[in-house]
Structures are given as structure tokens and as C-alpha cells.
C-alpha positions as CSV (number, residue, x, y, z in Angstrom):
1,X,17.1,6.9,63.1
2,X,17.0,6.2,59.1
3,X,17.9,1.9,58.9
4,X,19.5,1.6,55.7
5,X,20.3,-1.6,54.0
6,X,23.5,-2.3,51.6
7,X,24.4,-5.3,49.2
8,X,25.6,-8.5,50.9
9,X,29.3,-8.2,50.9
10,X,31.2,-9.5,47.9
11,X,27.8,-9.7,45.9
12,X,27.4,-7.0,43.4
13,X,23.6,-6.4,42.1
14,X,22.5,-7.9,39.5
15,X,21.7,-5.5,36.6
16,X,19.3,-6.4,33.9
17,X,20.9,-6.1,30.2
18,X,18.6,-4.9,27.9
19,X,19.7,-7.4,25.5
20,X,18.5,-10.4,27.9
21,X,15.4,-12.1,26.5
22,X,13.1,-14.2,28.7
23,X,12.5,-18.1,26.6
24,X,8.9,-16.5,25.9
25,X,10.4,-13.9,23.4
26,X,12.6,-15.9,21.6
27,X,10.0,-18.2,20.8
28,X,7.7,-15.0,19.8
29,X,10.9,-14.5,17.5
30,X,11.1,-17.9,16.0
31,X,7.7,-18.2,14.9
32,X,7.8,-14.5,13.5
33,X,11.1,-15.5,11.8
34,X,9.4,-19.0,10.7
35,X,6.4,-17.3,9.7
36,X,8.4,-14.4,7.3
37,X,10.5,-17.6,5.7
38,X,7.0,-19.0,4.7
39,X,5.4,-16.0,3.3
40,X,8.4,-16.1,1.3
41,X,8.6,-19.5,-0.6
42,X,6.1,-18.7,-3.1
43,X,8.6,-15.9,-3.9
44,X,11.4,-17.7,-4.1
45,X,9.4,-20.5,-6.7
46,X,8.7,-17.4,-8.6
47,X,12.4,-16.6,-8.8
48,X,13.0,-20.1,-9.1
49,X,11.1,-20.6,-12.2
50,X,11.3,-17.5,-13.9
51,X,15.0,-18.2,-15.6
52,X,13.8,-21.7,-16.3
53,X,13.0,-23.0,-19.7
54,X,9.8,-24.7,-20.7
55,X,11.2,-28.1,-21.6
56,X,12.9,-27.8,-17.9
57,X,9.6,-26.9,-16.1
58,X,8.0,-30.2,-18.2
59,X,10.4,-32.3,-17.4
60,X,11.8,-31.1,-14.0
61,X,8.7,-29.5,-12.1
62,X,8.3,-26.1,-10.8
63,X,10.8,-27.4,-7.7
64,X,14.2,-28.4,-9.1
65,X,17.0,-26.0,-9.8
66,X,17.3,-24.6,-13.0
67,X,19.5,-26.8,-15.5
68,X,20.6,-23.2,-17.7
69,X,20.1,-19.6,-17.0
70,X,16.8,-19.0,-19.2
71,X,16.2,-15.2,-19.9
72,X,14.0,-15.8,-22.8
73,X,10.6,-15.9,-20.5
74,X,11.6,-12.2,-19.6
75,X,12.2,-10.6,-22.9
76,X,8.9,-12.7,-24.1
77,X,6.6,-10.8,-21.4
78,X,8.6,-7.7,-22.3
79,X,7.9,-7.9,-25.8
80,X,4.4,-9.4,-25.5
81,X,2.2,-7.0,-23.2
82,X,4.5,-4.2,-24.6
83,X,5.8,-3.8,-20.9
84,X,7.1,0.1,-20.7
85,X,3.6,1.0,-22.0
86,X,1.9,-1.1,-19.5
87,X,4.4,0.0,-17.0
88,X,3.6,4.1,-17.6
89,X,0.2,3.2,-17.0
90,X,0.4,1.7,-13.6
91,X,3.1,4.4,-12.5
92,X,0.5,7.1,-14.0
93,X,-2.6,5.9,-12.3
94,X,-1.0,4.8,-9.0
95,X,0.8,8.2,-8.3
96,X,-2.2,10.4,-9.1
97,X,-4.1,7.9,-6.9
98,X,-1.7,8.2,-4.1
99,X,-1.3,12.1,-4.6
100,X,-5.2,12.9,-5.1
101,X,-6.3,10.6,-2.7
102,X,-4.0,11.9,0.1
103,X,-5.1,15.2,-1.0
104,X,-9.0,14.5,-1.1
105,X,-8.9,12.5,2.5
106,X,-6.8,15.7,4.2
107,X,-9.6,18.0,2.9
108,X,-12.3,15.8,4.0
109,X,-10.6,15.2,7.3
110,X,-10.1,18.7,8.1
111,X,-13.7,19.5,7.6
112,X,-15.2,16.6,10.0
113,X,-12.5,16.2,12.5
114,X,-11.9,20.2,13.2
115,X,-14.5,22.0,11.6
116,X,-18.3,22.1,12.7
117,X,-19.7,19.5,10.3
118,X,-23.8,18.2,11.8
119,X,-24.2,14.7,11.5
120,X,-20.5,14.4,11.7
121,X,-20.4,10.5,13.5
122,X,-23.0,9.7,10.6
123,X,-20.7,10.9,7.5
124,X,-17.3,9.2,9.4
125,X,-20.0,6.0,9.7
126,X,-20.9,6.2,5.7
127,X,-16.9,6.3,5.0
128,X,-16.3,3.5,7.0
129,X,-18.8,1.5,5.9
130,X,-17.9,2.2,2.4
131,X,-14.6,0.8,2.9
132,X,-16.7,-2.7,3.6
133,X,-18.0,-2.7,-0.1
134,X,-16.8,-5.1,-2.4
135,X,-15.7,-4.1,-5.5
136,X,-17.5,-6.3,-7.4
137,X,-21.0,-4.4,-6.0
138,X,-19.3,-1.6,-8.0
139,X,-18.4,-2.9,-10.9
140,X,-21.3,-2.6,-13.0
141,X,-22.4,0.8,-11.5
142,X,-18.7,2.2,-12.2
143,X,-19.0,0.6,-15.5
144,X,-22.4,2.1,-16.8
145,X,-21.2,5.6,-14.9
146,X,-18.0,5.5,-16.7
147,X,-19.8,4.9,-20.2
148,X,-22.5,7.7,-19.7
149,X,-19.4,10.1,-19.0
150,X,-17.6,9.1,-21.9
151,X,-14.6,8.0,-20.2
152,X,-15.2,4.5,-20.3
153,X,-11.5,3.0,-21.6
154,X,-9.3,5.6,-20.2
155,X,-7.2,6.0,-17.3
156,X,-9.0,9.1,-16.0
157,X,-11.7,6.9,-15.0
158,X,-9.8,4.5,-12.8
159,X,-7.6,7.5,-11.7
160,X,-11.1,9.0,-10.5
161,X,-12.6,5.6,-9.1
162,X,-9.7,4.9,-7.2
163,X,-9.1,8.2,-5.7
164,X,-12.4,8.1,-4.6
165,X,-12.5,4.5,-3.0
166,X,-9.0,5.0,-1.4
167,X,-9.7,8.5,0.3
168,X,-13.1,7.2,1.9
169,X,-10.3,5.1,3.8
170,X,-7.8,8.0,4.3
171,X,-10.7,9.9,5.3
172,X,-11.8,7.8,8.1
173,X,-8.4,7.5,9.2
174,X,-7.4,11.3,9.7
175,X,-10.9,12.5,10.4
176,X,-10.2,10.2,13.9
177,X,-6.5,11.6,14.3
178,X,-7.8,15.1,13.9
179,X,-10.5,14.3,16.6
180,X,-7.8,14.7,18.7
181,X,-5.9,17.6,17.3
182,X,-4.7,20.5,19.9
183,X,-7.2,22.8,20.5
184,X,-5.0,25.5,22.0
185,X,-3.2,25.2,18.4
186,X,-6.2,26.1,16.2
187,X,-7.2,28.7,18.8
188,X,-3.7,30.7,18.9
189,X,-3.5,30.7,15.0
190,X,-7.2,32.2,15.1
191,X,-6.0,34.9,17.4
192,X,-3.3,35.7,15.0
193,X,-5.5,35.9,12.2
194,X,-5.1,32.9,10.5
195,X,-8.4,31.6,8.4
196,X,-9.2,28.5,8.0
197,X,-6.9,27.5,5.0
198,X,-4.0,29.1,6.3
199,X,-4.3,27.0,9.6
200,X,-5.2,23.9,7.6
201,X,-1.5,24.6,5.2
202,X,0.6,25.9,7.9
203,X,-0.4,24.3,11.0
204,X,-2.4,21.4,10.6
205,X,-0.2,19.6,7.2
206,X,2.9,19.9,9.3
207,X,1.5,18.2,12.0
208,X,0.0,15.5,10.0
209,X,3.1,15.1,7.2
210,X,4.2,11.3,8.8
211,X,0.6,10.1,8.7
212,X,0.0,11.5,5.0
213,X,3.4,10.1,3.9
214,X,2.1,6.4,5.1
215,X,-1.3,6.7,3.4
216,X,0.3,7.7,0.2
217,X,2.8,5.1,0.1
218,X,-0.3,3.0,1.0
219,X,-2.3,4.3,-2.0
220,X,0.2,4.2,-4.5
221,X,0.9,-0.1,-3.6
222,X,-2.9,-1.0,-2.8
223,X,-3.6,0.9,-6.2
224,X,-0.9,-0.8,-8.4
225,X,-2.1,-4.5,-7.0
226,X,-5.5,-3.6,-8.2
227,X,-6.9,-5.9,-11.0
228,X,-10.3,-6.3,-11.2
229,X,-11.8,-2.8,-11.6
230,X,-8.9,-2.1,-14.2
231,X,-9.8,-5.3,-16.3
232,X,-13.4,-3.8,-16.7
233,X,-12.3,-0.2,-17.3
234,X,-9.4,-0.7,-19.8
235,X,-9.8,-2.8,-22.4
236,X,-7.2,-1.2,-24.6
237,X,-4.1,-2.4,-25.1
238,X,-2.4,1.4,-24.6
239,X,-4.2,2.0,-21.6
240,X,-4.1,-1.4,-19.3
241,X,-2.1,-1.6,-16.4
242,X,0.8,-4.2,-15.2
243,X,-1.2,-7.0,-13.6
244,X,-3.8,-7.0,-16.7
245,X,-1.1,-7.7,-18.7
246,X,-0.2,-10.6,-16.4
247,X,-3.0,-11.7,-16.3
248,X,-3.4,-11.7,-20.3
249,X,-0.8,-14.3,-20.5
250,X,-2.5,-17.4,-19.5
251,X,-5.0,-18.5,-21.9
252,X,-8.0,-21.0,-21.6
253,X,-6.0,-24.3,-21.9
254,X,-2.6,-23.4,-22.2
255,X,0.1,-21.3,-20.2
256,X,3.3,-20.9,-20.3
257,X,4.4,-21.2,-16.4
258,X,8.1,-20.0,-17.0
259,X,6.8,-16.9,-18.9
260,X,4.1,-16.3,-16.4
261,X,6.7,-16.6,-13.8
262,X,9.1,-14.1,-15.6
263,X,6.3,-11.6,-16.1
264,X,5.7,-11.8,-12.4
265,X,8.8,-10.9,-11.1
266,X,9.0,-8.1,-13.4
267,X,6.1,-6.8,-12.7
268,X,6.7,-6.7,-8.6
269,X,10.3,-5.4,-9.0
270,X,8.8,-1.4,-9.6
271,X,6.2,-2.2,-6.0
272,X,9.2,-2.8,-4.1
273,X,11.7,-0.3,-5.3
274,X,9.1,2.0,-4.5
275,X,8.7,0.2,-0.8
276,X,12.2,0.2,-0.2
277,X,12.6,4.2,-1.3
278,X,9.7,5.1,0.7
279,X,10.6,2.8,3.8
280,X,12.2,4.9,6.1
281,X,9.3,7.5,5.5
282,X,6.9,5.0,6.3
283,X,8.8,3.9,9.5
284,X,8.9,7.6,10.6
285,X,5.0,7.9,10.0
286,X,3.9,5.0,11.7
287,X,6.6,5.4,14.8
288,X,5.0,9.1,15.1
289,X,1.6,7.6,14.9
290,X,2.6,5.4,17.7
291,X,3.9,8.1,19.6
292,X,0.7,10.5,19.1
């Protein structure tokens, strides 16, 4: 005979509510939350003292509130570095970045993670180790390479450089997802007579669309917050980039911290426009990631 058991009387069981939290995850929660409030203060002194006068920021310090609503530091760094200029540039070079180097890193991928590339753990090895380089090892290579091609001062160069550093990366990256790519896939496009670039187009990109559209909103960001190999590239005025011309503000003993600030803020308000329009692409890419 089959003993079955039922709740005590008058006792209903206890379901758990997916909203409960245990004490250990809302203290996980407070120090994330503490920890996102504190890697946003210096962001909120930037704000702070980018509408505040000079004579305020003497007199007051970079902490007080501001006594008027100063809007001269903005149009000073507008007018200064000749901003929309400087502003074309870093949309220009970043987007070609992003595009090429997405487009350079699937190619590369395709061959080393599906095709039958010898040596193949060696060349994934040489991509990942150059992604350990500094850039200043590069700098002076880059910089006589750039001035035997004649295309030393000219944003071809740094569109080439970067495309070329950032796909090693994206390279590395897809080779290992396509590692693990579905045989069975590859094999029943063969049988229909697909080649190999009609596979890569029309079965492989589909596949691969939510991890291509994180590395290019990665490219474009980690190539518009790039300074140092664009200070040694571009030395014209027409062809530097946004944080150059930041960085042009402060001199050798003097700068002007309100303008600074001002130029600052400008200057990240594009990068996050472009993070917030791209964010729910890059939450679909890494959430299938996750799921792969």
C-alpha cells in the first residue's frame, strides 16, 4: 500500500517568492549600489565644475555649488579646439574602427575556428599575446612605419592601426566561439552546395550577429578613449581627435580647471549617446553569449 503524506492541518505550505532575498544578497546589492555611487563622484565634480566660473573655482574650490550658471567654459572649448572638426574626426576614425575591425576579426575567425588552418593554437596564441602589448612598445615602430608610407598625419593611419590592434582582440574572441560552432550546420549547407563564403554570409554571420554587435560597440568606445597613439599620429589641427584636443587645453603652468571641466563633459556626451543607443543591442549580445 502507497503511504502518502499531506500538509499538517490548517498549515498551508510555504511557497518561496521569487522576490525574497536572503541578508547575503542585499548586502551583495549595497556594496554594488555603493560601489556605482563612487565611480560616479568624479562625474558629478566634472558636472559640478564645468558651469562654474574661474573666479568661483579660486575662491570656492572644485567642491562648492556653483554661485551662477557659467556657460562661458563650454563655448571657450567649442571655439578653441574647433570642436565639430575635432568631433568628425573621432566619429570618422571610431566607426571605421568598429566597422573594419568587426569585419577583419569575423574573417580571421572564420578561417581558424572552422576552417583547417596548421598551427592553428599557435596563431590564436600570437593574437592573444598581442593584445598584452603596450602601446607605447608600438609607438615608435607605428610611427617610423607610418612615415615610410606617407601617411604619417592622417587619419587613415590610425584608422589602419587601430583596426589592426582591436581585431587581434575580436579575433581571439570569435576564433574560440567558432571552436564550438555546429558541425551538423556547416555539413548540411555543404551538402546543399553552399562554398565556403556563402556558408560564412548566410549561416555563420546570423549566428554570430549578437556577439559582432558587442565587439563593435566595443570598438567604436575603446577607440574614441584612445589618446596616446593619436597624439603621435596627428599632429594637425584638422585631423586630431576629441581627447587630443582635451588634452591641448592644459598648458605647462597654467590651466583653466572650469574650461577643462566643460571640455570634458562635452567631449563624453557623444560616448554615451552612442552607449545608450546601442544598449539594448549590447544586452541582447552578451545575454546570447551567456546562453551559448
Amino acid at each position: 500500500m502507497a503511504v502518502t503524506t499531506t500538509p499538517a492541518a490548517g498549515r498551508a505550505p510555504r511557497v518561496r517568492d521569487r522576490h525574497d532575498r536572503g541578508a547575503g544578497r542585499w548586502a551583495v546589492l549595497a556594496l554594488v549600489t555603493v560601489a556605482a555611487l563612487a565611480m560616479l563622484v568624479p562625474f558629478a565634480f566634472m558636472l559640478l565644475n564645468a558651469f562654474k566660473s574661474p573666479g568661483d573655482y579660486s575662491t570656492n574650490g572644485p567642491l562648492s555649488w556653483p554661485s551662477e550658471f557659467y556657460t562661458k567654459g563650454l563655448r571657450t572649448y567649442w571655439e578653441q579646439v574647433d570642436f565639430p572638426v575635432k568631433l568628425w574626426n573621432s566619429v570618422l576614425i571610431s566607426g571605421s574602427v568598429a566597422v573594419a575591425g568587426v569585419l577583419v576579426s569575423l574573417l580571421n575567425a572564420y578561417a581558424l575556428g572552422i576552417g583547417r588552418v596548421r598551427g592553428r593554437l599557435w596563431i590564436i596564441g600570437l593574437f592573444l599575446l598581442a593584445n598584452m602589448l603596450p602601446q607605447e612598445a608600438l609607438v615608435y615602430p607605428l610611427y617610423h612605419f607610418a612615415k615610410e608610407a606617407g601617411l604619417y598625419n592622417t587619419r587613415l593611419a590610425v584608422i589602419i592601426i587601430f583596426t589592426v590592434i582591436q581585431s587581434a582582440f575580436g579575433t581571439y574572441l570569435l576564433a574560440s566561439v567558432l571552436s564550438t560552432f555546429p558541425r551538423q550546420l556547416l555539413e548540411a549547407a555543404a551538402l546543399d552546395g553552399a562554398g565556403k563564403w556563402r556558408i560564412l554570409w548566410r549561416v555563420v554571420l546570423p549566428n554570430l550577429r549578437p556577439t559582432l554587435a558587442v565587439l563593435l560597440v566595443f570598438f567604436f568606445i575603446w577607440t574614441w578613449n584612445e589618446f596616446l597613439i593619436p597624439l603621435v599620429m596627428l599632429i594637425d589641427n584638422q585631423t586630431q581627435t576629441v581627447p587630443v584636443a582635451l588634452a591641448s587645453l592644459q598648458g605647462d603652468r597654467l590651466m583653466d580647471a572650469p574650461t577643462t571641466n566643460a571640455g570634458a563633459l562635452l567631449s563624453l556626451v557623444p560616448a554615451i549617446l552612442f552607449f545608450l543607443i546601442f544598449q539594448r543591442t549590447l544586452a541582447r549580445g552578451i545575454t546570447a553569449g551567456a546562453e551559448r
